[in-house]
LODRENMAR-898130 format. One record per residue (C-alpha): x, y, z. Coordinates in steps of 0.05 Angstrom, whole numbers, padded with zeros to 5 digits, always signed. Example, Ala and Ser with C-alpha at 12.3 -4.5 7.8 and 13.67 -1.06 7.14 Angstrom:
2
+00246-00090+00156 +00273-00021+00143 
END
This chain:
113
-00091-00233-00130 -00165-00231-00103 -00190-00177-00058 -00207-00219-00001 -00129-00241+00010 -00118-00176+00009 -00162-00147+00051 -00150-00209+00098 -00082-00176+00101 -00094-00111+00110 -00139-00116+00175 -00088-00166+00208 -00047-00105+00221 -00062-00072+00288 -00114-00032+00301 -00137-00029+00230 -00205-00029+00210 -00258-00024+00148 -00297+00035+00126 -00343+00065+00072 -00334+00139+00077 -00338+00151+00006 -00407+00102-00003 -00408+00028-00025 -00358+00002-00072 -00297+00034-00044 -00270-00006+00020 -00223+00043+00058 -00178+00025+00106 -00152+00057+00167 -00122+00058+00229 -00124+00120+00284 -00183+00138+00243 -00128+00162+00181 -00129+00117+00109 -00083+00077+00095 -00109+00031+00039 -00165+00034-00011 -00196-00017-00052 -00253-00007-00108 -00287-00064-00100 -00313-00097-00157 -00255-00082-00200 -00210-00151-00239 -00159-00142-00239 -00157-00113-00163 -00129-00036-00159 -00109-00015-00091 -00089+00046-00068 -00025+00058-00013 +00010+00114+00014 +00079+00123-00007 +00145+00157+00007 +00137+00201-00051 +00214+00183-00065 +00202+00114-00070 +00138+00133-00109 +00181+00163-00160 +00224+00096-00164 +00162+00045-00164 +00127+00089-00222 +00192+00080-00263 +00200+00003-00256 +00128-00018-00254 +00075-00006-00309 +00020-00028-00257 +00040+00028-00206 +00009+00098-00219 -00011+00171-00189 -00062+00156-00130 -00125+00149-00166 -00176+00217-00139 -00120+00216-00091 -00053+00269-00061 -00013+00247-00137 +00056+00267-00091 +00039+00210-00023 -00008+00161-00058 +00003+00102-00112 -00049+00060-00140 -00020-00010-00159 -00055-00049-00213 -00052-00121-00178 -00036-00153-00248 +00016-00196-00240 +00078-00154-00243 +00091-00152-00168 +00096-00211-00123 +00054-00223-00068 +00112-00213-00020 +00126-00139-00048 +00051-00114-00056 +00056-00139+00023 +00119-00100+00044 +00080-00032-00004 +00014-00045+00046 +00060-00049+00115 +00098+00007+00087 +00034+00061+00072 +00005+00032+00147 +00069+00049+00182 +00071+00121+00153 +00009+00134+00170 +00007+00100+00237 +00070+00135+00261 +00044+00200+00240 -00024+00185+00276 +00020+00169+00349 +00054+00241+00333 -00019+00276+00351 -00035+00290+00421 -00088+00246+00446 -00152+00284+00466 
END
């Protein structure tokens, strides 16, 4: 898994877009300005981190050696997956829809200014 499949992924979702808050080398992506996905570029194999239903957090981190606390991130609402090889394609997918539909729906909840 390469970074620019991924990241070809990840802004095919609406609305999202590509950032450097923290400085070069860490690709951060968001939509209604809130993260949703972040990438340390540079890195083989790729690590990128997701938000997470911290239930279903608890369940990946037991079944998957490549899924961890959020790297320098909330340990309770963010994973970071080691893209080795353990999870398909199709499930590292449904992990990035899931953390961009929790935080897009909690982005619609705030009143527009």
């Amino acid at each position: 898994m390469d970074h620019k499949t991924i990241e070809e992924y990840v802004l095919d979702m609406p609305d999202a877009k590509l950032e450097y808050p923290f400085g070069e080398g860490v690709a951060v992506y968001k939509v209604h300005d809130k993260m949703f996905a972040l990438i340390q570029e540079g890195k083989e194999p790729v690590r990128i981190s997701l938000k997470c239903d911290p239930e279903l957090s608890k369940v990946l981190r037991g079944k998957y050696t490549e899924v961890m606390e959020g790297y320098h991130l909330n340990k309770k609402h963010w994973n970071t997956i080691v893209l080795s090889g353990q999870l398909t394609w199709e499930e590292i997918q449904g992990l990035i829809r899931h953390s961009y539909d929790l935080v897009r729906s909690k982005g619609k909840e705030q009143p527009e200014s």
